[in-house]
DSSP file (Angstrom, degrees, kcal/mol; ACC not computed):
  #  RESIDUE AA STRUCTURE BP1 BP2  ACC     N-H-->O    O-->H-N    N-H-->O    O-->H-N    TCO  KAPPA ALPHA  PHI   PSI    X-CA   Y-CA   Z-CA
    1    1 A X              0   0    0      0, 0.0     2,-0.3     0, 0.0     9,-0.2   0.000 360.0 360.0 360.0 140.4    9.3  164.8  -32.0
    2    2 A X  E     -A    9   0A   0      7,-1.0     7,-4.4     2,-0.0     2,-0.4  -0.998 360.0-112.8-159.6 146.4   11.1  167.3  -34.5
    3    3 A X  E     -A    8   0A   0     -2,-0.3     2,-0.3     5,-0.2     5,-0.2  -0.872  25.4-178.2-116.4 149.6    9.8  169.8  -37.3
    4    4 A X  E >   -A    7   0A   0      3,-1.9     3,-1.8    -2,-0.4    -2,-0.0  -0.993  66.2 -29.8-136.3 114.8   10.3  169.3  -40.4
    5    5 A X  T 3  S-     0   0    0     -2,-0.3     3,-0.1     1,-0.3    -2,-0.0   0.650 124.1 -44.1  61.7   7.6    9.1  171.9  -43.0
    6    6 A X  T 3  S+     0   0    0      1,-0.4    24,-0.3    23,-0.0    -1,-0.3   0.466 125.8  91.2  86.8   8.8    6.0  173.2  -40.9
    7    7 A X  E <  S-A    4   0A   0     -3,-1.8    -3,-1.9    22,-0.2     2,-0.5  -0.707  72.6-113.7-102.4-176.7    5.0  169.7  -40.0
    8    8 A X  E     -A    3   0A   0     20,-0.9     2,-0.6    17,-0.3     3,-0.4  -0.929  12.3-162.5-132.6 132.4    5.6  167.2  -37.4
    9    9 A X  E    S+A    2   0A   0     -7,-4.4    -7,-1.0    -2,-0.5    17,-0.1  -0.799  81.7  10.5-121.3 111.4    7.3  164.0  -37.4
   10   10 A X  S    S+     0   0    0     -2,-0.6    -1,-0.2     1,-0.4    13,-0.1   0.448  74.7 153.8 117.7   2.5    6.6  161.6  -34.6
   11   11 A X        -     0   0    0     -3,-0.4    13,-1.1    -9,-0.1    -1,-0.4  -0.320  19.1-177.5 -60.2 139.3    3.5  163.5  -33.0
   12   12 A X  S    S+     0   0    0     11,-0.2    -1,-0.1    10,-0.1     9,-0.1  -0.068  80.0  46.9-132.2  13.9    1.6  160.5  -31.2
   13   13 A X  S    S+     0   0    0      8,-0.0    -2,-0.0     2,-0.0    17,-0.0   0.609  90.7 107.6-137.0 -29.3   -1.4  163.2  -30.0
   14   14 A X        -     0   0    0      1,-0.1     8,-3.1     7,-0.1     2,-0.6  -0.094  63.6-137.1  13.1 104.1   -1.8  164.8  -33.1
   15   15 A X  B     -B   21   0B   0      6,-0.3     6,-0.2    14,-0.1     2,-0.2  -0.869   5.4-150.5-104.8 134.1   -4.6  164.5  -35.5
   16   16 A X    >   -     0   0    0      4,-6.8     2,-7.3    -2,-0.6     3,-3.0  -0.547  41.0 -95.5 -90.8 153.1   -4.4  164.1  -39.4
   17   17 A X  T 3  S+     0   0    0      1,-0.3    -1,-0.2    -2,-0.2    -2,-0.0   0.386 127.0  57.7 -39.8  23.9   -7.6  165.6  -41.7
   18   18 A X  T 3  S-     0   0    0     -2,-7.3    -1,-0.3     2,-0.2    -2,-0.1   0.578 120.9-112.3-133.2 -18.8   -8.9  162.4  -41.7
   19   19 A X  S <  S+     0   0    0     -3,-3.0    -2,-0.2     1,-0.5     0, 0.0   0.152  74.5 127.8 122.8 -14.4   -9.1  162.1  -38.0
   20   20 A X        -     0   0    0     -4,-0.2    -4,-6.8     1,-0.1    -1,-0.5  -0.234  65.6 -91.4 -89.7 167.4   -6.5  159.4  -37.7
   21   21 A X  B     -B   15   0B   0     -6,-0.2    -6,-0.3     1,-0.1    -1,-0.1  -0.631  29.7-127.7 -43.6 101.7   -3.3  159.6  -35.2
   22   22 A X    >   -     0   0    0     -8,-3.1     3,-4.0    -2,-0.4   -12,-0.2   0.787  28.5-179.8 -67.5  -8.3   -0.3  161.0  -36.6
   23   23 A X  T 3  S-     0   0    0     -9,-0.3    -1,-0.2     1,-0.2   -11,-0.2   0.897  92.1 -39.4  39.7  17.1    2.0  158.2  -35.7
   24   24 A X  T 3  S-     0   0    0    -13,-1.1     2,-1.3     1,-0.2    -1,-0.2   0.637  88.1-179.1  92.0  10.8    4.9  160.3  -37.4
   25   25 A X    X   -     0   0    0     -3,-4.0     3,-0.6   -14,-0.3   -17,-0.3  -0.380  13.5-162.7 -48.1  88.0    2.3  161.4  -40.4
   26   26 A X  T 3  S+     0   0    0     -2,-1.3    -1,-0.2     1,-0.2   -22,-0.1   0.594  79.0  55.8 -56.8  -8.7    4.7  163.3  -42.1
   27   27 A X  T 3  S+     0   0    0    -20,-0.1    -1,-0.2     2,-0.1    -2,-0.1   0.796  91.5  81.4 -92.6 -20.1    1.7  165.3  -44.3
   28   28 A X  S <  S-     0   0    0     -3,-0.6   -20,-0.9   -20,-0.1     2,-0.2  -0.564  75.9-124.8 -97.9 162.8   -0.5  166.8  -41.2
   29   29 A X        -     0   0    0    -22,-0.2     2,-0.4   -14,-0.2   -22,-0.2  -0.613  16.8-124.4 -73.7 145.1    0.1  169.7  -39.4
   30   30 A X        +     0   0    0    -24,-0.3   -14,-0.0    -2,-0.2   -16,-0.0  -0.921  35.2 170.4-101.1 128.9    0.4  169.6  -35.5
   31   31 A X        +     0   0    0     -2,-0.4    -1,-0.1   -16,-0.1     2,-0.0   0.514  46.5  72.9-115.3 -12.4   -2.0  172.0  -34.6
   32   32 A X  S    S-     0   0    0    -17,-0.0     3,-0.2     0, 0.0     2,-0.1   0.164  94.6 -94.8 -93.7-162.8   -2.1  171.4  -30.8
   33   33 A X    >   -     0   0    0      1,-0.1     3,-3.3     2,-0.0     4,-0.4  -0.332  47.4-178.5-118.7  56.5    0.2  172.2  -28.1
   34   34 A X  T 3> S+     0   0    0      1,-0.2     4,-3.7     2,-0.2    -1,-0.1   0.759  75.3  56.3  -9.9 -67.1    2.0  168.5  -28.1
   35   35 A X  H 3> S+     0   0    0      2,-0.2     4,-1.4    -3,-0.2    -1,-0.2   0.726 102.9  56.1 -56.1 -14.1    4.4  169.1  -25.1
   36   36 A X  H <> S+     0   0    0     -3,-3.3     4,-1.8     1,-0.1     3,-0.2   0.916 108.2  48.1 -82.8 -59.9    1.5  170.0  -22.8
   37   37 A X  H  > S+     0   0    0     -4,-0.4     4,-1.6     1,-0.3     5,-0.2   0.682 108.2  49.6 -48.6 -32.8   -0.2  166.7  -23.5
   38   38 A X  H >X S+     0   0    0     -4,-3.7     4,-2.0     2,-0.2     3,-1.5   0.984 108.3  52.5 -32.9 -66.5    2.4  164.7  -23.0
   39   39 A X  H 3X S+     0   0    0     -4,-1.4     4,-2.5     2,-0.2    -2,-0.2   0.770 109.6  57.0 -35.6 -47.5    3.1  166.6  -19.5
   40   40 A X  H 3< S+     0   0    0     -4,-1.8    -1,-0.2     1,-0.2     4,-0.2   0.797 114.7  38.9 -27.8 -60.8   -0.8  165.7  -19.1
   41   41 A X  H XX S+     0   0    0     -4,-1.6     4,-1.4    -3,-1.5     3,-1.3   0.854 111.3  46.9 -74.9 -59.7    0.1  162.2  -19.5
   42   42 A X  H 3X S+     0   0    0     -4,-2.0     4,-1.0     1,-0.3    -2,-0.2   0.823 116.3  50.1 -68.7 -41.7    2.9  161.5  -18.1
   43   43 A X  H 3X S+     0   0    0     -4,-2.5     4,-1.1     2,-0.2    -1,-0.3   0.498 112.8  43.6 -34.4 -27.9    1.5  163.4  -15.1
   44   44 A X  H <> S+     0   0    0     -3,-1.3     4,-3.9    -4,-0.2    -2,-0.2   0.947 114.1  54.3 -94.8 -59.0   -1.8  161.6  -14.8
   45   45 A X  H  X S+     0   0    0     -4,-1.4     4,-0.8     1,-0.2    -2,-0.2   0.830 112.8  48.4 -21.7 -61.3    0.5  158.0  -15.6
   46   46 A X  H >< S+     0   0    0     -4,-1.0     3,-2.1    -5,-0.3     4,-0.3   0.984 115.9  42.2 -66.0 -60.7    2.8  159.1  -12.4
   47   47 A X  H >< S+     0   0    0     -4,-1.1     3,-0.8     1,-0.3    -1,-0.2   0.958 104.9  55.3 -61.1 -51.3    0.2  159.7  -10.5
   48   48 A X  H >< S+     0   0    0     -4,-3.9     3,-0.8     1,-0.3    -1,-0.3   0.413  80.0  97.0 -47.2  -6.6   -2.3  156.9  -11.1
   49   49 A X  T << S+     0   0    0     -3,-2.1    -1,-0.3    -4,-0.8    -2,-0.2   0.576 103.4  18.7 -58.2  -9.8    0.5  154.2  -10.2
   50   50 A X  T <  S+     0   0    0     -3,-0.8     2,-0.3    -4,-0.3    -1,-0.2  -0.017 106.5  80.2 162.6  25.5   -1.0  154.3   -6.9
   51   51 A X  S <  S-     0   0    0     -3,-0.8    18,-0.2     1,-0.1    20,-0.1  -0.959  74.7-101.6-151.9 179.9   -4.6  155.6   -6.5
   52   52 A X  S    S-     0   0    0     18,-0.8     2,-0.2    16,-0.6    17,-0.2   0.918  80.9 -59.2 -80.2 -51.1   -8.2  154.8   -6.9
   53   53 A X  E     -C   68   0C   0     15,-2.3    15,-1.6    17,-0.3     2,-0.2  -0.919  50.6-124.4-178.5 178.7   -9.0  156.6  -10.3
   54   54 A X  E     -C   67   0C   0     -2,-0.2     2,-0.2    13,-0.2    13,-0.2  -0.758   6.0-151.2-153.3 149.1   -8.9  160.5  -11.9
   55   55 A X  E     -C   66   0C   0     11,-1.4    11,-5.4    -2,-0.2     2,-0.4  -0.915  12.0-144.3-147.3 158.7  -11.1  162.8  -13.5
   56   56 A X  E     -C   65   0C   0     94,-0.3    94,-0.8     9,-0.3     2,-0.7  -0.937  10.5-168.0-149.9  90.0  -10.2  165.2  -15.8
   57   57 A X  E     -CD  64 149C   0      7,-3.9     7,-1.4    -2,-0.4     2,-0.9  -0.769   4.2-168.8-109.4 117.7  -11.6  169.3  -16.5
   58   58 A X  E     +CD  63 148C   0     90,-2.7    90,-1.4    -2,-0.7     2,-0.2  -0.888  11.2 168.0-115.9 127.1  -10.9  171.2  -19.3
   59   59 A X        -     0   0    0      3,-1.1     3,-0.3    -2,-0.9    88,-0.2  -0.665  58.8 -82.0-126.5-173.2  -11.8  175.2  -19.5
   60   60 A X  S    S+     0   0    0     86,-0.3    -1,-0.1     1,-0.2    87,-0.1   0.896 128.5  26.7 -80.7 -62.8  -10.5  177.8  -22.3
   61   61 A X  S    S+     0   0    0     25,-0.1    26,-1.5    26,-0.1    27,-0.7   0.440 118.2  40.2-121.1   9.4   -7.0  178.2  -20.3
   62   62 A X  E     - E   0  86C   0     24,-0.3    -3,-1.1    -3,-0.3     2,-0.4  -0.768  54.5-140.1-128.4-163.8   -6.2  174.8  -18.1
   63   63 A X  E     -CE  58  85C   0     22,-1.6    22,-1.3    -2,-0.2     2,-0.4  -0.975  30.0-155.8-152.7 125.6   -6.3  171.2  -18.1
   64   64 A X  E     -CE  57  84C   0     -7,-1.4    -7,-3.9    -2,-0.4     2,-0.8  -0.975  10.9-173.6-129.2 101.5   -7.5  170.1  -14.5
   65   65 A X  E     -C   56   0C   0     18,-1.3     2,-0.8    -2,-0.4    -9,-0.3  -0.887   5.4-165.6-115.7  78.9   -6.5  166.9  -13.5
   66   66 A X  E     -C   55   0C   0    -11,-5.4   -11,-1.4    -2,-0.8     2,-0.4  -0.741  11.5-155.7-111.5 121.7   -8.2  166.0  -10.1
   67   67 A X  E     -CF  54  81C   0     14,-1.5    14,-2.9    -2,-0.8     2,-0.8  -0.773   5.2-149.7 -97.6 104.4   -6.2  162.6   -8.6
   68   68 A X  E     +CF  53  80C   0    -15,-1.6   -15,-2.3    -2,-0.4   -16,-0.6  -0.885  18.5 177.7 -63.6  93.2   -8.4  160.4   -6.0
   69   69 A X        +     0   0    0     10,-1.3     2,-0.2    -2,-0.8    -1,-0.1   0.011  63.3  71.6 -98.7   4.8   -5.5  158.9   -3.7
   70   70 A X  S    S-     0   0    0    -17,-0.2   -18,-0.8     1,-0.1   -17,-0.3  -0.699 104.4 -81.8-118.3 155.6   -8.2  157.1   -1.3
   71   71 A X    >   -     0   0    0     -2,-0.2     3,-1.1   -19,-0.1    -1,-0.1  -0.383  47.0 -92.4 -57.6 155.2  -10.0  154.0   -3.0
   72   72 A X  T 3  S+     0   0    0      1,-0.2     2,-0.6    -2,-0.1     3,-0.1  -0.277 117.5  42.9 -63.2 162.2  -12.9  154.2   -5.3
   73   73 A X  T 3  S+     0   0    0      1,-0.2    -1,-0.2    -3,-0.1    -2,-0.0  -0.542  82.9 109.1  95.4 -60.9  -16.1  153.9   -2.6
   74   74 A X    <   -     0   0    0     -3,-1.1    -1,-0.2    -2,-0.6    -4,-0.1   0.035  50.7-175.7 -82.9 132.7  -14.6  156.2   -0.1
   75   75 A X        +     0   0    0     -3,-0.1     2,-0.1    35,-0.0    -1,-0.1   0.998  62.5  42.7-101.7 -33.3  -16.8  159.3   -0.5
   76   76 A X  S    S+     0   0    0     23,-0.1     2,-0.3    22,-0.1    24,-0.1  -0.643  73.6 176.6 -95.7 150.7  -15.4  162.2    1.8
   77   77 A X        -     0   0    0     -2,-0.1    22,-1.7    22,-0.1     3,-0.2  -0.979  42.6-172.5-165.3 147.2  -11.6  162.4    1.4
   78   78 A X  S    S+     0   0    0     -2,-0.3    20,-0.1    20,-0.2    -1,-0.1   0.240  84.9  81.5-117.5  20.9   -9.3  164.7    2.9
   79   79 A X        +     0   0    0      2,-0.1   -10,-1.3    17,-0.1     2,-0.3  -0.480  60.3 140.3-113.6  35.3   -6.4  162.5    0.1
   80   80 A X  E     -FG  68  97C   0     17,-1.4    17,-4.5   -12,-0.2     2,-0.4  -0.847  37.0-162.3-132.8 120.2   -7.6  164.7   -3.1
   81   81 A X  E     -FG  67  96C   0    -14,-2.9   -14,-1.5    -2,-0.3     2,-0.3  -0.802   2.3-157.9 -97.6 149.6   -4.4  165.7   -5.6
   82   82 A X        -     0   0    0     13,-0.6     2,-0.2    -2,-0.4   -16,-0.1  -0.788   9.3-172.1-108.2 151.3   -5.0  168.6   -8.1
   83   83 A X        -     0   0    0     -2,-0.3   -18,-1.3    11,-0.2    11,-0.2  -0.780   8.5-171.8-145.3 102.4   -2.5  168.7  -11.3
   84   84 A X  E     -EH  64  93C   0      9,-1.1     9,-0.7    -2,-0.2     2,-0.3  -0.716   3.8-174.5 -87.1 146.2   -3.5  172.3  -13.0
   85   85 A X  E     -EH  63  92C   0    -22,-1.3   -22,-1.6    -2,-0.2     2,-0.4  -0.887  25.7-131.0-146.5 131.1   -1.4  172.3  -16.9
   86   86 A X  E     -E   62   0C   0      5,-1.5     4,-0.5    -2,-0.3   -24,-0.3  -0.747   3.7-146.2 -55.2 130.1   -1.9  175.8  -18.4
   87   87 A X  S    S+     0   0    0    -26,-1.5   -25,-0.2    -2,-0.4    -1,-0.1   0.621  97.2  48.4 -70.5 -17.8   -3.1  175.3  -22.1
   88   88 A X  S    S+     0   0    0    -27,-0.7    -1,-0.1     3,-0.1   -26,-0.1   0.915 129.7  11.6 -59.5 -53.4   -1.0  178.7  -22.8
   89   89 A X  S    S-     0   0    0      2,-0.2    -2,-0.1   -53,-0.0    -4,-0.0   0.878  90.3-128.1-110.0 -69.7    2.2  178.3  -21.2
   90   90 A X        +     0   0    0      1,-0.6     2,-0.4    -4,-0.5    -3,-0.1   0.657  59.7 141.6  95.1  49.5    2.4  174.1  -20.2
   91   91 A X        -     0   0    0     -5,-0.1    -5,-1.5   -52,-0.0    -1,-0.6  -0.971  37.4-148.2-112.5 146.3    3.3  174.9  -16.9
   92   92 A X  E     -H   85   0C   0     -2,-0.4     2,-0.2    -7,-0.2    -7,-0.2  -0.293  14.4-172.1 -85.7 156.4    1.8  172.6  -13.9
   93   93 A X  E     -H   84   0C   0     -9,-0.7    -9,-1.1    -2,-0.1     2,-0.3  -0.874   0.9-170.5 -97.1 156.4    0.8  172.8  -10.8
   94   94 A X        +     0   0    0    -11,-0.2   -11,-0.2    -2,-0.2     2,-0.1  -0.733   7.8 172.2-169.0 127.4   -0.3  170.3   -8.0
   95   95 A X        -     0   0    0     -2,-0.3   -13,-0.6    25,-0.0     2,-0.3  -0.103  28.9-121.4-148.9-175.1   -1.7  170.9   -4.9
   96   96 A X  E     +G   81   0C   0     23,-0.3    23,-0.3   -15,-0.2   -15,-0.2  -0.814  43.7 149.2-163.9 123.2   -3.2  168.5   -2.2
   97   97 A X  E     -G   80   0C   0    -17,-4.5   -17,-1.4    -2,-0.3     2,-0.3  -0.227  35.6-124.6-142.1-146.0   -6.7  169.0   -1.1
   98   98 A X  E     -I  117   0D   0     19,-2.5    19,-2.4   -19,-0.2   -20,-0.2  -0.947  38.3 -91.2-162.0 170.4  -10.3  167.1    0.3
   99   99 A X  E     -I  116   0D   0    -22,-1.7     2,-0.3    -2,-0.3    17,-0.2  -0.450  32.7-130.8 -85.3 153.3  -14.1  167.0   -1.2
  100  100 A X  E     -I  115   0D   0     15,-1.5    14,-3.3    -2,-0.2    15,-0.6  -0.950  30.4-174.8-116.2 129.8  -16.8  169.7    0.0
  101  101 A X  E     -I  113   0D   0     -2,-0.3     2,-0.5    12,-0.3    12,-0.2  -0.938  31.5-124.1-108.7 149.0  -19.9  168.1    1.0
  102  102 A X  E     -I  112   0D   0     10,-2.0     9,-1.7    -2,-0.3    10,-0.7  -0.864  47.0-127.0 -78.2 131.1  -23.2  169.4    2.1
  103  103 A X        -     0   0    0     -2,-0.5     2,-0.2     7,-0.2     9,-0.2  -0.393   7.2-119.4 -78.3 166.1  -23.6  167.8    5.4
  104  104 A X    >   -     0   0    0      5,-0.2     3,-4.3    -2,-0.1     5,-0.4  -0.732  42.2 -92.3 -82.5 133.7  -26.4  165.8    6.8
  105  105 A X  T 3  S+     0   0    0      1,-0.3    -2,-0.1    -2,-0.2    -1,-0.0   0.623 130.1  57.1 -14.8 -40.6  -28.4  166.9   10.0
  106  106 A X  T 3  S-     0   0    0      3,-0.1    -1,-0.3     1,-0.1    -3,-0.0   0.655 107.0-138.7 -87.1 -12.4  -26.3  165.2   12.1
  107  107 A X  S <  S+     0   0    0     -3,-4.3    -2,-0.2     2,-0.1    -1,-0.1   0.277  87.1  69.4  63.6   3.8  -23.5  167.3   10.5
  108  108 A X  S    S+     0   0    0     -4,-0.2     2,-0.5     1,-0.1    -3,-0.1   0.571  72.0  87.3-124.2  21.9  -21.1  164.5   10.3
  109  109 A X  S    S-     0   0    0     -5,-0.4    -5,-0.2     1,-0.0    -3,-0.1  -0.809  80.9-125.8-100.2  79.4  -22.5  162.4    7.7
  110  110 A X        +     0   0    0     -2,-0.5    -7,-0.2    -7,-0.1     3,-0.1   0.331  39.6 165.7 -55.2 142.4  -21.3  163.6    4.2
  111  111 A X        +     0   0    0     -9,-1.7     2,-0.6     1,-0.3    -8,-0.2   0.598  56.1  18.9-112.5 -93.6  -24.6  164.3    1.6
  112  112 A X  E    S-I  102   0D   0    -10,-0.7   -10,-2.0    -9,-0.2    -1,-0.3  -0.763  77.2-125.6-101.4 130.0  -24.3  166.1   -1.5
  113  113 A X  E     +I  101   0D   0     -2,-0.6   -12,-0.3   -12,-0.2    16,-0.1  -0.233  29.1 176.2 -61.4 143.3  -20.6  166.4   -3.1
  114  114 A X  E     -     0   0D   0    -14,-3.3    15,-0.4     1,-0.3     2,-0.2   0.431  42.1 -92.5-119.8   9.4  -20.1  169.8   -3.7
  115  115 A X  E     -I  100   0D   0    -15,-0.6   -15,-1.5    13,-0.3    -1,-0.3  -0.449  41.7 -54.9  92.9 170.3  -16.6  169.8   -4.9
  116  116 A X  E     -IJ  99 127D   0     11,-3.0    11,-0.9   -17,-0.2     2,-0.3  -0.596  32.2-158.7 -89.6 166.0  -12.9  170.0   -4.3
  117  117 A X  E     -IJ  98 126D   0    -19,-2.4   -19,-2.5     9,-0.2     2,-0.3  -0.956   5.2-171.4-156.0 138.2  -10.9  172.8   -2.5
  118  118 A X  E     - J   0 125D   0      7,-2.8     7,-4.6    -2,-0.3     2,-0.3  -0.976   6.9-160.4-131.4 118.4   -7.0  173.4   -2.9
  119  119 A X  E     + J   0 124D   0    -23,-0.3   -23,-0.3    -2,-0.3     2,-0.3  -0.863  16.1 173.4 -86.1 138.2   -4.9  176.0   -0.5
  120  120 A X  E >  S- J   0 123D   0      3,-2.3     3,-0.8    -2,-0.3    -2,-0.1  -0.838  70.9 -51.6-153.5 128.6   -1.4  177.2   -2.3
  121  121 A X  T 3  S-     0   0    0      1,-0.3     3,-0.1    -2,-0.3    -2,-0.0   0.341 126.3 -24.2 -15.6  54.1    0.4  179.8   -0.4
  122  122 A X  T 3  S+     0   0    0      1,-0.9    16,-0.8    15,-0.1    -1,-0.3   0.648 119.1 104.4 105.6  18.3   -2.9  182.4   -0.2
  123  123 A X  E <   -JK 120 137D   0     -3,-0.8    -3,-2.3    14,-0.2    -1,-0.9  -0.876  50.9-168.5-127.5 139.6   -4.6  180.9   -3.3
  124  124 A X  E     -JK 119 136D   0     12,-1.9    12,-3.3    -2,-0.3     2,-0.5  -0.949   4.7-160.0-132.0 155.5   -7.5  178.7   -3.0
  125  125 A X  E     -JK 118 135D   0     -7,-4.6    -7,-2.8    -2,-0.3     2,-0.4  -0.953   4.3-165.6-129.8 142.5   -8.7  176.9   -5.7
  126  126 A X  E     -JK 117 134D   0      8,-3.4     8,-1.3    -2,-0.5     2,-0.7  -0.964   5.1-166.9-124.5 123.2  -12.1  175.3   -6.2
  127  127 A X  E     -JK 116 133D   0    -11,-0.9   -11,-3.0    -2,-0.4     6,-0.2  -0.924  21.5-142.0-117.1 116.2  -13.0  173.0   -8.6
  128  128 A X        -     0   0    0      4,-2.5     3,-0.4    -2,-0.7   -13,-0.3  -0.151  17.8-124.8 -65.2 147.8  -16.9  172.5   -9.0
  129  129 A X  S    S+     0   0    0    -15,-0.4   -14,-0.1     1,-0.2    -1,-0.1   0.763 118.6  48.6 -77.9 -16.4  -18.8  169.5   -9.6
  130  130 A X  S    S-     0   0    0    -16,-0.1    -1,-0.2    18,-0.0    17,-0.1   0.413 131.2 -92.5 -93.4  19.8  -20.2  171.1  -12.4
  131  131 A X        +     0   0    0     -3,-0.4    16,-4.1     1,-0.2     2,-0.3   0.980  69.6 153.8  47.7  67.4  -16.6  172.4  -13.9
  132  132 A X  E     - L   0 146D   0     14,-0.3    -4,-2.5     2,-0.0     2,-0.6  -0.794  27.4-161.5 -88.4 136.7  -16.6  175.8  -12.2
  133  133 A X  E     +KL 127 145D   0     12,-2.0    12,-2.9    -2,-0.3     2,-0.3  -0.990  14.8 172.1-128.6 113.3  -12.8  176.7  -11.8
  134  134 A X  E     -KL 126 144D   0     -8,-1.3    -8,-3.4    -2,-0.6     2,-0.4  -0.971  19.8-170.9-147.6 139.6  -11.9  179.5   -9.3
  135  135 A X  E     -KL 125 143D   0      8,-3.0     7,-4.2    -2,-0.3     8,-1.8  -0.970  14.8-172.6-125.2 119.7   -8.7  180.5   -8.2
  136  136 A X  E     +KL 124 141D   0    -12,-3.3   -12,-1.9    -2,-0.4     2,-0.4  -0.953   6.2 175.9 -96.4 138.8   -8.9  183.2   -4.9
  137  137 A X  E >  S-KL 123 140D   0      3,-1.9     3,-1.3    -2,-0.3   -14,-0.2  -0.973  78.2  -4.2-136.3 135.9   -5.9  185.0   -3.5
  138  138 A X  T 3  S-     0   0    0    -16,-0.8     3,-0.1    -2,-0.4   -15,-0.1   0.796 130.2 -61.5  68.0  25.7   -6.3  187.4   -0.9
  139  139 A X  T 3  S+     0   0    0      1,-0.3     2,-0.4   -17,-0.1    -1,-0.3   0.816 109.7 121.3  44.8  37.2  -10.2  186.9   -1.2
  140  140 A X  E <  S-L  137   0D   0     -3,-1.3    -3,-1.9     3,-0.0     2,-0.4  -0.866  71.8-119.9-103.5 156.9  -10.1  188.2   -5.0
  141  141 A X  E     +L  136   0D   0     -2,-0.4    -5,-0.2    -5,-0.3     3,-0.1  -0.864  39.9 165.8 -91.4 120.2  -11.2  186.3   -7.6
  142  142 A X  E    S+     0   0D   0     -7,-4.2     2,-0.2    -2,-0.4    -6,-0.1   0.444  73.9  28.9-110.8   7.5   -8.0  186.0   -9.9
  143  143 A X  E     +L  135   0D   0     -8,-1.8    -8,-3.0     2,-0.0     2,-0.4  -0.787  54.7 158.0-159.0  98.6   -9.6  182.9  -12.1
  144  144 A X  E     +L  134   0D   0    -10,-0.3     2,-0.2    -2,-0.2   -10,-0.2  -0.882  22.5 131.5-134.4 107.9  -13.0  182.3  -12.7
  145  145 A X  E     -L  133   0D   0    -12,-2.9   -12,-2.0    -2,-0.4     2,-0.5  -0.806  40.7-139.3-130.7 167.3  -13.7  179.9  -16.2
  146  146 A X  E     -L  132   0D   0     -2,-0.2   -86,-0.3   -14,-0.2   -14,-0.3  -0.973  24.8-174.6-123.1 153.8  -16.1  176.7  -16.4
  147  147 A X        -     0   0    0    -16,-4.1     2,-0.4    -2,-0.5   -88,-0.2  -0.308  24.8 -93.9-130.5-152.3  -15.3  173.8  -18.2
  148  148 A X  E     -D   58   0C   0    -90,-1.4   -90,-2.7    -2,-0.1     2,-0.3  -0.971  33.5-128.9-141.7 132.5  -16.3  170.1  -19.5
  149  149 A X  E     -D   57   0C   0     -2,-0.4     2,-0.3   -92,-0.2   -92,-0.2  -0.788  27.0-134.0 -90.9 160.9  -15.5  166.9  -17.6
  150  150 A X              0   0    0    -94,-0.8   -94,-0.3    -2,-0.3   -93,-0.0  -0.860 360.0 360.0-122.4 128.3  -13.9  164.6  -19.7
  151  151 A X              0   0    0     -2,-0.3    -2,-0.0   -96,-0.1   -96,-0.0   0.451 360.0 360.0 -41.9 360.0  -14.8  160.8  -20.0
């Protein structure tokens, strides 16, 4: 990818006014952050060689990439990868975490998902099933956004 005049020639994430792909549409502008999505991709591609399937949260300042390493079916999983991509900067993160469940009476029979939970050296991060994003350190809140799962 290289700029050329205030456009961009070879952008493959890129959209031109008409909605199409730039494919190397020397007339549109790249208006996006190109290098993150790659990283996105290439990350989610890496990962997916060799797990059961991903889902995918976008809020105002990340791109949330949460990696099932267990097979589809298995519902409690203590196998759960996080890939965080700032939309500011492009820099990742990736963690290794499990599902929160509400338990069942019997308290070891998983009920309702409640979400994922990530530890990173005094950080936890919780990623909601309704795409609440909170990052704690030191019990503060240093990151609290909601977001959109992604198809």
């Amino acid at each position: 990818m290289s700029w050329e005049g205030g456009t961009v020639v070879g952008c493959y994430f890129c959209l031109d006014a008409g909605g199409n792909q730039g494919r190397g549409n020397k007339l549109m502008k790249c208006y996006c952050a190109c290098d993150m999505k790659f990283f996105i991709l290439l990350a989610i591609t890496f990962l997916l060689a060799s797990t059961g399937f991903a889902e995918t949260l976008v809020t105002k300042s990340f791109v949330v990439v949460i990696v099932h390493n267990d097979p589809e079916g298995v519902v409690s999983s203590d196998n759960i990868t996080y890939v965080g991509v700032s939309r500011k900067t492009g820099k990742t993160i990736q963690l290794k975490g499990r599902t929160v469940h509400k338990m069942e009476a019997d308290g070891v029979t998983p009920d309702v998902f409640r979400g994922y939970l990530f530890e990173n050296d005094g950080a936890t991060y919780w990623v909601g099933r309704h795409g609440e994003l909170t990052v704690k350190s030191k019990g503060r809140v240093i990151l609290e956004e909601s977001g959109e799962w992604q198809d």
